[in-house]
Residue, then its C-alpha position, 0 to 999 in steps of 0.5 A: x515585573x509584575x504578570x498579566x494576571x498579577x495585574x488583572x487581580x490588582x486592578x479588578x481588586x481596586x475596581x471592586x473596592x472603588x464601587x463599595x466607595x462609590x455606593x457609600x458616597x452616592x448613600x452619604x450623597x457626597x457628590x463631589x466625592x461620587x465625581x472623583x471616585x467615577x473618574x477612577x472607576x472608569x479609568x479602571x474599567x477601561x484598562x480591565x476593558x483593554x486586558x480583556x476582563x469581562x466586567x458582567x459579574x464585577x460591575x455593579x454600577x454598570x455606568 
C-alpha cells in the first residue's frame, strides 16, 4: 500500500505534466483536446486540495 507521501509525489507529478499538455493544446488551439485535459486537471487539483498540497508554486494555469 502505497503511502501519502508516495501519492502526493504521483499525483503532483500527473498534475504538472497535465498542464505542459494543457499549454500545447490551447497553443496548438485543440480545444476539444484542451477540454478532456482540464477535466483531469481538476480532478487532480481537487484531490491535491483534499491531501492538503498547497498548489501556489505548481499550478500554472491557476483555473
Amino acid at each position: 500500500m502505497p503511502s501519502n507521501a508516495e501519492i502526493a509525489k504521483e499525483t503532483i507529478e500527473q498534475f504538472i505534466k497535465i498542464q505542459d499538455y494543457m499549454i500545447l493544446a490551447k497553443e496548438e488551439n485543440a480545444t476539444k483536446t484542451y477540454d478532456k485535459l482540464k477535466k483531469e486537471y481538476l480532478s487532480l487539483k481537487a484531490l491535491l486540495n483534499v491531501i492538503g498540497v498547497n498548489l501556489i508554486d505548481i499550478d500554472i494555469m491557476k483555473e
